[in-house]
PQR file of N, CA, C, O and H, with PARSE charges and radii, in Angstrom:
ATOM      1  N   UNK A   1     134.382 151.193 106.774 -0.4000 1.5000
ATOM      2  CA  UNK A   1     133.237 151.645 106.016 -0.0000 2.0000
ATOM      3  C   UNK A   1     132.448 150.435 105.532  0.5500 1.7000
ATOM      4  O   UNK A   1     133.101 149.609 104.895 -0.5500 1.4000
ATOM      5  N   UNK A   2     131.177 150.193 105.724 -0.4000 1.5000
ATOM      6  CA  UNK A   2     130.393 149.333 105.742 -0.0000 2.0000
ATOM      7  C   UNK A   2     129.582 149.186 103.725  0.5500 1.7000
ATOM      8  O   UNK A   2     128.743 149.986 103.309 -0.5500 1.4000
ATOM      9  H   UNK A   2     130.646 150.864 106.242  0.4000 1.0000
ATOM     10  N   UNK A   3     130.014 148.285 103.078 -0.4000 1.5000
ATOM     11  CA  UNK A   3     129.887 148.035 101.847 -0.0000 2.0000
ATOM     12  C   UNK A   3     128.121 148.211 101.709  0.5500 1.7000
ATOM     13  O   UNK A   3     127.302 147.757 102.508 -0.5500 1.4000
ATOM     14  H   UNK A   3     130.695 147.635 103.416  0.4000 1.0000
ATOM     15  N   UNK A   4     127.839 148.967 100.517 -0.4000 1.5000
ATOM     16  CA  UNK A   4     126.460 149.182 100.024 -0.0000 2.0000
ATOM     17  C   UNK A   4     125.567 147.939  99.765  0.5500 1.7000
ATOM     18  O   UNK A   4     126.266 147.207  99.065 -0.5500 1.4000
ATOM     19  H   UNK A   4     128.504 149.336  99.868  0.4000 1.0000
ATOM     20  N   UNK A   5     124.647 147.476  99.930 -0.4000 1.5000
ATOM     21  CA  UNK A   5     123.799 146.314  99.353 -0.0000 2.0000
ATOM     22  C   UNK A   5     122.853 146.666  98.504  0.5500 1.7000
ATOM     23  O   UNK A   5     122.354 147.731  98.868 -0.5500 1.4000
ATOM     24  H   UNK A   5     124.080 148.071 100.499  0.4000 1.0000
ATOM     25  N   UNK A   6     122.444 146.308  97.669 -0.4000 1.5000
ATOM     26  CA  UNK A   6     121.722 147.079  96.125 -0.0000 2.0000
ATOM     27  C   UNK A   6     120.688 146.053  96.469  0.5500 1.7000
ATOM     28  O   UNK A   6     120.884 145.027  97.121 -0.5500 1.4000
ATOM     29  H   UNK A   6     122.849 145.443  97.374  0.4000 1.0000
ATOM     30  N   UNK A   7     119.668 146.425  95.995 -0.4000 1.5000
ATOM     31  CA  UNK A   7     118.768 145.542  95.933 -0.0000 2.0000
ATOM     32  C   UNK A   7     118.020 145.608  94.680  0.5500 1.7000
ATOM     33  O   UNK A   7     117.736 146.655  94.098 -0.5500 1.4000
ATOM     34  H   UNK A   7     119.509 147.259  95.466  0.4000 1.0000
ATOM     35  N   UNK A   8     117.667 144.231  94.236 -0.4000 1.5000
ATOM     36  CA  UNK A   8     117.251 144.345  93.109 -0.0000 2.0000
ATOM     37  C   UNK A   8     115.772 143.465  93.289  0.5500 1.7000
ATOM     38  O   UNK A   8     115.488 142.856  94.321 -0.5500 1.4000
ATOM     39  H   UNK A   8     117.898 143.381  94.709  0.4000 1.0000
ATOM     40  N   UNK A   9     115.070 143.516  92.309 -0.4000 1.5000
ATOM     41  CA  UNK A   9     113.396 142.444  91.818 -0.0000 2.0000
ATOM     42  C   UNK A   9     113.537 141.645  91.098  0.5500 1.7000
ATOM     43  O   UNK A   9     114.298 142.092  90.240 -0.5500 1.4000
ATOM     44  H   UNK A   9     115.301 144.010  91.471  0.4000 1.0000
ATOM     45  N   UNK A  10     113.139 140.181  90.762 -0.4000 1.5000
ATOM     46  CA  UNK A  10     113.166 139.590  89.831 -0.0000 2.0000
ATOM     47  C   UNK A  10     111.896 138.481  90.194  0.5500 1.7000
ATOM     48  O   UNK A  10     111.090 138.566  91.121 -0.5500 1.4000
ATOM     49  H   UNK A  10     112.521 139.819  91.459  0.4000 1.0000
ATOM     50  N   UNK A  11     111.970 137.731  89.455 -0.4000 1.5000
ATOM     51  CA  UNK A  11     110.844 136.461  89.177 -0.0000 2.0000
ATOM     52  C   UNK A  11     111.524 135.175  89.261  0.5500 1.7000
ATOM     53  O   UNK A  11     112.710 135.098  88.940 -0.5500 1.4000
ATOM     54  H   UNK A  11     112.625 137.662  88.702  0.4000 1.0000
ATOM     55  N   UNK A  12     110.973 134.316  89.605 -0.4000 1.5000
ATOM     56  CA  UNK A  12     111.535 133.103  90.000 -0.0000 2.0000
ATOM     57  C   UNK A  12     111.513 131.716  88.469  0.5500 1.7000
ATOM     58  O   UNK A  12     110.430 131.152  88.315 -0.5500 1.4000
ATOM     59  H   UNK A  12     110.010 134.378  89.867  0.4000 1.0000
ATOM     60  N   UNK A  13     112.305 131.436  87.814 -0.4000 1.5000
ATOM     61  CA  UNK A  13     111.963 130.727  86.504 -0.0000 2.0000
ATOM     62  C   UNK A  13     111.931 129.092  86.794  0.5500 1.7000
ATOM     63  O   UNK A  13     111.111 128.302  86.327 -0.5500 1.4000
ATOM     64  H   UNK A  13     113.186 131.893  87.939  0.4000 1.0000
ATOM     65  N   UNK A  14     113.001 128.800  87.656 -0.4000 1.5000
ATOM     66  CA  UNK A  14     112.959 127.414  88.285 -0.0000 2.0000
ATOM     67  C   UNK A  14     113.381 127.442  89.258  0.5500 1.7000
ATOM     68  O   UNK A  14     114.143 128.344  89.609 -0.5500 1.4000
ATOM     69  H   UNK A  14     113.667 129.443  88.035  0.4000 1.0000
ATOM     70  N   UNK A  15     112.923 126.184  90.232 -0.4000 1.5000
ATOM     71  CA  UNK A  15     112.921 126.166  91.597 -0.0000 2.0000
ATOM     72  C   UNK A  15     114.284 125.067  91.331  0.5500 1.7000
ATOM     73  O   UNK A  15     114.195 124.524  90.230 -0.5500 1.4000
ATOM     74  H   UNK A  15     112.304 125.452  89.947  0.4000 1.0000
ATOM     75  N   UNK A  16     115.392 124.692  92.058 -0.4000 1.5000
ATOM     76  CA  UNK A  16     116.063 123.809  91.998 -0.0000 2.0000
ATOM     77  C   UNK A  16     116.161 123.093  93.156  0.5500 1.7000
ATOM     78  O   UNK A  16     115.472 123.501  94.091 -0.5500 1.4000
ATOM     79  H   UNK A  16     115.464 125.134  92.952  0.4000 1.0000
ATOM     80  N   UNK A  17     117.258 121.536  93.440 -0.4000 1.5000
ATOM     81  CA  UNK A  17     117.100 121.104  94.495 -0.0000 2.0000
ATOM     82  C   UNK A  17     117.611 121.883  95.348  0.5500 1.7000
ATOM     83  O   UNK A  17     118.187 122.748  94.688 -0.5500 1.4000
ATOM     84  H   UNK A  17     117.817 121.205  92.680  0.4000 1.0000
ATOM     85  N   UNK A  18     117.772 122.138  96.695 -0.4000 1.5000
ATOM     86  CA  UNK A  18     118.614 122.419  97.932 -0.0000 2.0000
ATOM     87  C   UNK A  18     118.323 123.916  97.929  0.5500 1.7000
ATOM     88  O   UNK A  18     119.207 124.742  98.161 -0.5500 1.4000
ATOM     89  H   UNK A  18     117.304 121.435  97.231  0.4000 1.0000
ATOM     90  N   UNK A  19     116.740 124.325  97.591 -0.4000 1.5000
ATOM     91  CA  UNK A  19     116.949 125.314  98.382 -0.0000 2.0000
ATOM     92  C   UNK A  19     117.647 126.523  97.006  0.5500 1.7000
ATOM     93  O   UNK A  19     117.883 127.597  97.560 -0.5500 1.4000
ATOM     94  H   UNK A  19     116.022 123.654  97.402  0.4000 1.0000
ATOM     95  N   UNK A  20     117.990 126.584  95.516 -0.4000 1.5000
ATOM     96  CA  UNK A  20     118.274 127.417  95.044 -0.0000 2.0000
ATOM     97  C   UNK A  20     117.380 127.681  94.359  0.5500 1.7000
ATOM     98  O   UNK A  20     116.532 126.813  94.156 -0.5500 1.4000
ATOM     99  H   UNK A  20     117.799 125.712  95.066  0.4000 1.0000
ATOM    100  N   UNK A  21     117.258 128.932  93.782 -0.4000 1.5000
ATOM    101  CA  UNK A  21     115.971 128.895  92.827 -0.0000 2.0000
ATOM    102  C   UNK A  21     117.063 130.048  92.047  0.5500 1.7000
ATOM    103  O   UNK A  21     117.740 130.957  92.528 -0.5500 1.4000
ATOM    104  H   UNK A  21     117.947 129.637  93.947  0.4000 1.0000
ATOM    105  N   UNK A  22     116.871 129.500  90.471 -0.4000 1.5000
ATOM    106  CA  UNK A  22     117.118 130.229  89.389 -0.0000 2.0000
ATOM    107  C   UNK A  22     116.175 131.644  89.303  0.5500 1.7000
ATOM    108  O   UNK A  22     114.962 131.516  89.134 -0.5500 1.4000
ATOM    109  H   UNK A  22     116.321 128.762  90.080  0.4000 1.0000
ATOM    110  N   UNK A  23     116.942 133.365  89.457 -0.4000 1.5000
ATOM    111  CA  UNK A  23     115.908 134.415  88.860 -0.0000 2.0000
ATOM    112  C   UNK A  23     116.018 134.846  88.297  0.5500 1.7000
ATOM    113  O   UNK A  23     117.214 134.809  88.010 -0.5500 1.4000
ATOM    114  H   UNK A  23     117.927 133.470  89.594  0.4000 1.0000
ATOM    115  N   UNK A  24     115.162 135.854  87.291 -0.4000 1.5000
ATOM    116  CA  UNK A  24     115.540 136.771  86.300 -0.0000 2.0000
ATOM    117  C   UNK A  24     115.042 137.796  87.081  0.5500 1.7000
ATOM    118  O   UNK A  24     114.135 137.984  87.891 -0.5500 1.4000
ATOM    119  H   UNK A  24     114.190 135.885  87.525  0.4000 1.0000
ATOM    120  N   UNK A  25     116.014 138.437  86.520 -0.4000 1.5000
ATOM    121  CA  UNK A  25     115.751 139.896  87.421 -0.0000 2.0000
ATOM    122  C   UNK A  25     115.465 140.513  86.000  0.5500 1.7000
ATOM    123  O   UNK A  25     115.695 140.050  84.883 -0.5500 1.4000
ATOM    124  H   UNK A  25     116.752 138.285  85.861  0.4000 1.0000
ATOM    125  N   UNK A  26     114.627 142.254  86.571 -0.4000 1.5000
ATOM    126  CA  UNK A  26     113.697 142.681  85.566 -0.0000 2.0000
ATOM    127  C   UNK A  26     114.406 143.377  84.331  0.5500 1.7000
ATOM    128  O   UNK A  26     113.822 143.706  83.298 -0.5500 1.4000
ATOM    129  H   UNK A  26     114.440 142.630  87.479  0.4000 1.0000
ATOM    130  N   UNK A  27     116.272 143.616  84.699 -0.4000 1.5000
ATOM    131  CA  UNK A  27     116.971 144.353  83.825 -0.0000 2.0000
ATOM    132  C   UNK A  27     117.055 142.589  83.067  0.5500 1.7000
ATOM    133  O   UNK A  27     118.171 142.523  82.553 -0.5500 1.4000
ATOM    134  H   UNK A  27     116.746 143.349  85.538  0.4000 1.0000
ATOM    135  N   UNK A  28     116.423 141.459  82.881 -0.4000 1.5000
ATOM    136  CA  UNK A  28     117.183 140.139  81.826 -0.0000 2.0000
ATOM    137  C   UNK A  28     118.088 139.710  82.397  0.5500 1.7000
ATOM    138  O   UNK A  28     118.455 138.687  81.819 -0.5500 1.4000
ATOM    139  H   UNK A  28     115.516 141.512  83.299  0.4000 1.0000
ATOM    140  N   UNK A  29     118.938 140.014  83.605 -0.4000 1.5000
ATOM    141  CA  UNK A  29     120.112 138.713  83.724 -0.0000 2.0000
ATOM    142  C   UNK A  29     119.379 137.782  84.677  0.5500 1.7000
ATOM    143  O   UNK A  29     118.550 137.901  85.579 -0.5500 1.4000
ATOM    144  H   UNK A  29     118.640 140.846  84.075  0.4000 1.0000
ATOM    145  N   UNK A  30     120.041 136.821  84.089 -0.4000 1.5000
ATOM    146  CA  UNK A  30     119.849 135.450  85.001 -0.0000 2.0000
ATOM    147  C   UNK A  30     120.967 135.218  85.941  0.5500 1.7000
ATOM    148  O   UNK A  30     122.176 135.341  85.740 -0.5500 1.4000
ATOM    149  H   UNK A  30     120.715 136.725  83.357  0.4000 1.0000
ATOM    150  N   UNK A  31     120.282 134.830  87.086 -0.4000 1.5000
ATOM    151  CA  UNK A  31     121.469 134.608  88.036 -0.0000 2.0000
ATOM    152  C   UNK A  31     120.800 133.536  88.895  0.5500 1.7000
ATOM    153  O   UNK A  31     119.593 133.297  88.898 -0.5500 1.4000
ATOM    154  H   UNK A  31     119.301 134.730  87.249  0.4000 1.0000
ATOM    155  N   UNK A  32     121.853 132.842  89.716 -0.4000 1.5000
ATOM    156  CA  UNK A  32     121.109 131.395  91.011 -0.0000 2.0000
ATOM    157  C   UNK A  32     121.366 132.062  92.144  0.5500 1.7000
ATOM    158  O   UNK A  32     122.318 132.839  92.209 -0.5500 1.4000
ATOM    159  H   UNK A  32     122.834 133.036  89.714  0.4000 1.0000
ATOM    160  N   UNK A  33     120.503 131.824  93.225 -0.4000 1.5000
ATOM    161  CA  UNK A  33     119.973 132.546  94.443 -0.0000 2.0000
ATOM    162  C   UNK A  33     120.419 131.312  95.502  0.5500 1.7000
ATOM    163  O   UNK A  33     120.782 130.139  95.407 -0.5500 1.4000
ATOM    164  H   UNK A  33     119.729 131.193  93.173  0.4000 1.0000
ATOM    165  N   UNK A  34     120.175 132.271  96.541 -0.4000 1.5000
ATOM    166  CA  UNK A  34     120.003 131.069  97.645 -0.0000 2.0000
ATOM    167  C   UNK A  34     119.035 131.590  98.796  0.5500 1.7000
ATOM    168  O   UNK A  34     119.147 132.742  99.216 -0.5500 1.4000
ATOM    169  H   UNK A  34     119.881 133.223  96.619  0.4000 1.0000
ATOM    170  N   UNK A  35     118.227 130.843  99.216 -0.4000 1.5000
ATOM    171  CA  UNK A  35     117.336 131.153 100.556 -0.0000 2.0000
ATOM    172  C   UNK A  35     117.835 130.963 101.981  0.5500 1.7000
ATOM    173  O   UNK A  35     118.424 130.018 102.507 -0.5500 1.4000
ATOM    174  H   UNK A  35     118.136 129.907  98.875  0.4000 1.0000
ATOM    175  N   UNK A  36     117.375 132.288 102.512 -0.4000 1.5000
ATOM    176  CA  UNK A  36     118.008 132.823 103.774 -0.0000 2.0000
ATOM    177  C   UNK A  36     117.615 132.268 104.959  0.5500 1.7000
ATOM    178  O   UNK A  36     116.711 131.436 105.047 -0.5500 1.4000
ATOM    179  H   UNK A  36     116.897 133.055 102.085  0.4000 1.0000
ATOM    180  N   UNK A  37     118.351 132.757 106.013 -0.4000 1.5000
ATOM    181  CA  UNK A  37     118.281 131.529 106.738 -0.0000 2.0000
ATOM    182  C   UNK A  37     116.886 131.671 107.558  0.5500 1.7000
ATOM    183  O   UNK A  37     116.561 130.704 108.248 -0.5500 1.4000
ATOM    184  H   UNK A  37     119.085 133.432 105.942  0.4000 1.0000
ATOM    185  N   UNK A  38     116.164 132.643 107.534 -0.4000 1.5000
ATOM    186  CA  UNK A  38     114.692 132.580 108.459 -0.0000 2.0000
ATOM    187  C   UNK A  38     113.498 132.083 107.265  0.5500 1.7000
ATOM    188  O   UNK A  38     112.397 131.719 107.676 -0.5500 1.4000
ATOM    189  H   UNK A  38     116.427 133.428 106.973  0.4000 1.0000
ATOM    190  N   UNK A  39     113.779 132.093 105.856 -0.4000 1.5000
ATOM    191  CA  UNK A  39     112.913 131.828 104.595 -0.0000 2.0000
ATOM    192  C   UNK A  39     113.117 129.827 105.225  0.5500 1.7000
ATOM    193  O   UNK A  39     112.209 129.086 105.600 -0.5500 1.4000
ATOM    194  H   UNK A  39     114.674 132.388 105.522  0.4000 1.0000
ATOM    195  N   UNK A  40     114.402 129.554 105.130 -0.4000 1.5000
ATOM    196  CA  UNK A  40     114.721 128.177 105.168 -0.0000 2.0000
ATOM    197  C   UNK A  40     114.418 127.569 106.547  0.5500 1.7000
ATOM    198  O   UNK A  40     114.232 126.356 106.455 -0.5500 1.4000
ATOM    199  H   UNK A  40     115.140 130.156 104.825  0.4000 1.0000
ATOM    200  N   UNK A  41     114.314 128.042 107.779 -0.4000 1.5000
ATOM    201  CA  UNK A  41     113.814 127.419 108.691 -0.0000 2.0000
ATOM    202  C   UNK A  41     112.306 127.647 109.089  0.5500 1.7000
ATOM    203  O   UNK A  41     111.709 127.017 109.962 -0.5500 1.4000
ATOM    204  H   UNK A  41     114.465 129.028 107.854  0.4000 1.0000
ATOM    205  N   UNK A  42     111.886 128.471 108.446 -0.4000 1.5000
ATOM    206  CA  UNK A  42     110.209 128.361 108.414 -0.0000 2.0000
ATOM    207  C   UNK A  42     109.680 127.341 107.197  0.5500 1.7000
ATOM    208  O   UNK A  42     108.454 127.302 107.092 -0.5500 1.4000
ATOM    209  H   UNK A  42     112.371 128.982 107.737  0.4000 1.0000
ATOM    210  N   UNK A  43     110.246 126.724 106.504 -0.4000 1.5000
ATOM    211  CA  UNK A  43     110.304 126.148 105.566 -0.0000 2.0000
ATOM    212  C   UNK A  43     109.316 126.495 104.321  0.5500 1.7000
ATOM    213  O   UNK A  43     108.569 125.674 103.788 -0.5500 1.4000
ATOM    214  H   UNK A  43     111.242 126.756 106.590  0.4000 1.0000
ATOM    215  N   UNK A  44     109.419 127.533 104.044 -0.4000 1.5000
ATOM    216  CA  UNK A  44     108.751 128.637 103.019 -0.0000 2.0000
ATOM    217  C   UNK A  44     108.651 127.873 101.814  0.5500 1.7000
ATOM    218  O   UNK A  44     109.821 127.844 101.432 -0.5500 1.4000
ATOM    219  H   UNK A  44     110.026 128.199 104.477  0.4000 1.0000
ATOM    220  N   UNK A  45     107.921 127.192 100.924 -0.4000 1.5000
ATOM    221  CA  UNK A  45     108.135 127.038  99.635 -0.0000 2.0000
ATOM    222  C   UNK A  45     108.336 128.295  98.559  0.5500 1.7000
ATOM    223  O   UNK A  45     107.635 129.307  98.522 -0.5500 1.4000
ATOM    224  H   UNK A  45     106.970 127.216 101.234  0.4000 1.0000
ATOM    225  N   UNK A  46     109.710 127.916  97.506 -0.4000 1.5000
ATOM    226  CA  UNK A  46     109.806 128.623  96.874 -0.0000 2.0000
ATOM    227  C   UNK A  46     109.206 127.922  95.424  0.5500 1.7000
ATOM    228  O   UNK A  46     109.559 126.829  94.981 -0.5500 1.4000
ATOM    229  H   UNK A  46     110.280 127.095  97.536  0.4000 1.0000
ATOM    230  N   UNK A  47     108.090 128.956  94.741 -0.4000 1.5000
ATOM    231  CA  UNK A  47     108.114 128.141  93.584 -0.0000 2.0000
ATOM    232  C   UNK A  47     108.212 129.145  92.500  0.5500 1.7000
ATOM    233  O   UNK A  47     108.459 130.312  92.803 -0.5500 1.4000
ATOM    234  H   UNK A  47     107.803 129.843  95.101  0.4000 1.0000
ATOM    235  N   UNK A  48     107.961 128.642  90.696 -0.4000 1.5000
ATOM    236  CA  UNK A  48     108.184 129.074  89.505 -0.0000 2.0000
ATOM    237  C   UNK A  48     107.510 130.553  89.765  0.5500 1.7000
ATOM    238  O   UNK A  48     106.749 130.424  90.723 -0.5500 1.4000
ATOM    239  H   UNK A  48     107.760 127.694  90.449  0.4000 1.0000
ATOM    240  N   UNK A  49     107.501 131.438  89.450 -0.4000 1.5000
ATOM    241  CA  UNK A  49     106.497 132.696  89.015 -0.0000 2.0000
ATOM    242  C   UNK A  49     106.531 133.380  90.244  0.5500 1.7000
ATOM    243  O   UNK A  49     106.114 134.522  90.049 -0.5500 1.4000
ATOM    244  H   UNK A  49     108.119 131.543  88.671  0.4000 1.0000
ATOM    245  N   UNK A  50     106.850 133.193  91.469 -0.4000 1.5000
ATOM    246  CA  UNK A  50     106.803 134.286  92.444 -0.0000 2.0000
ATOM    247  C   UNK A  50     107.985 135.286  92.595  0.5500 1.7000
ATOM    248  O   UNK A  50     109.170 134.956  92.638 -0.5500 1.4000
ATOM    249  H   UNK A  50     107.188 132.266  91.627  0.4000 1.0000
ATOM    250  N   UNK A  51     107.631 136.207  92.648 -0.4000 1.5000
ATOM    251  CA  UNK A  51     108.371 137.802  92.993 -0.0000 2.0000
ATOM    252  C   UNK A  51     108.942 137.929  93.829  0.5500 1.7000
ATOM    253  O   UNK A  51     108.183 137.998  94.795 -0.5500 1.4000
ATOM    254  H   UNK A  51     106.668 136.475  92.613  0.4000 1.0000
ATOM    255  N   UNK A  52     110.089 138.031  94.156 -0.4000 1.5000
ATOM    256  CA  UNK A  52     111.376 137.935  95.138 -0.0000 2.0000
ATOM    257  C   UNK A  52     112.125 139.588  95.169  0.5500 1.7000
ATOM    258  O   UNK A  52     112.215 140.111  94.058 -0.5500 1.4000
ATOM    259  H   UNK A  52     110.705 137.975  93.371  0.4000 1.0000
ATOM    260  N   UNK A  53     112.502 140.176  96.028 -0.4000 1.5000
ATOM    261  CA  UNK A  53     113.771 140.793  96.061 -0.0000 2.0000
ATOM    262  C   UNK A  53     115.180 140.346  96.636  0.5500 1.7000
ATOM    263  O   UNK A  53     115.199 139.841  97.758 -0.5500 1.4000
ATOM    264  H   UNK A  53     112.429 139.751  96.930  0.4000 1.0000
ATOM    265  N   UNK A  54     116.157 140.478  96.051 -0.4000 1.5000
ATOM    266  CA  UNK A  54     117.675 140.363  96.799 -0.0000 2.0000
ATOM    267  C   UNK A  54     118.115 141.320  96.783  0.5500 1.7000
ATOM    268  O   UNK A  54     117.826 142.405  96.278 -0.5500 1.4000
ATOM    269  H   UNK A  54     116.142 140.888  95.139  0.4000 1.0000
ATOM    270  N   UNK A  55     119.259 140.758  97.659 -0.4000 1.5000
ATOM    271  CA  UNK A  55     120.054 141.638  97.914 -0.0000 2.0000
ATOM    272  C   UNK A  55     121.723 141.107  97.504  0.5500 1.7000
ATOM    273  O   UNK A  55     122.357 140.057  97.601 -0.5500 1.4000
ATOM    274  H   UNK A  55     119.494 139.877  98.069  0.4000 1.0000
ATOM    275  N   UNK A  56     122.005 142.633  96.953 -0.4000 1.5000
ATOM    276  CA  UNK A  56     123.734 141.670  95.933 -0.0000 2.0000
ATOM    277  C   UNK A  56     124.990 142.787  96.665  0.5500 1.7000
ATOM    278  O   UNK A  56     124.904 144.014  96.621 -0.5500 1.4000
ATOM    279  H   UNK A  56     121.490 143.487  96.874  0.4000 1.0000
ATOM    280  N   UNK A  57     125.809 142.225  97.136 -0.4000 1.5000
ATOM    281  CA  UNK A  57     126.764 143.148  97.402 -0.0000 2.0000
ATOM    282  C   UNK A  57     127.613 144.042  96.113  0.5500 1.7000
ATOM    283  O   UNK A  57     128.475 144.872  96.402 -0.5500 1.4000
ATOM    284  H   UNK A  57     125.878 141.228  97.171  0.4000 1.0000
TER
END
């Protein structure tokens, strides 16, 4: 049986080195991210204030 993936919204508060960026998601928790692997080889800038969704097992 194949595990659910939730997806959630948040905002981006800081960009860090290597590719992590600190988010708040819209329920207040803070959590560190990581960029996927087609975001990271198109070399996408991630910066402060842009709107993201993940995905959390």
């Amino acid at each position: 049986m194949k595990e659910q993936k939730l997806i959630h919204e948040g905002l981006i508060t800081e960009s860090l080195p290597n590719g992590t960026p600190r988010i708040r998601l819209d329920n207040e928790d803070l959590i560190l991210g990581y960029i996927s692997g087609r975001i990271w080889r198109s070399s996408i800038r991630i910066l402060p204030g842009n709107r993201v969704k993940i995905e959390t097992k």
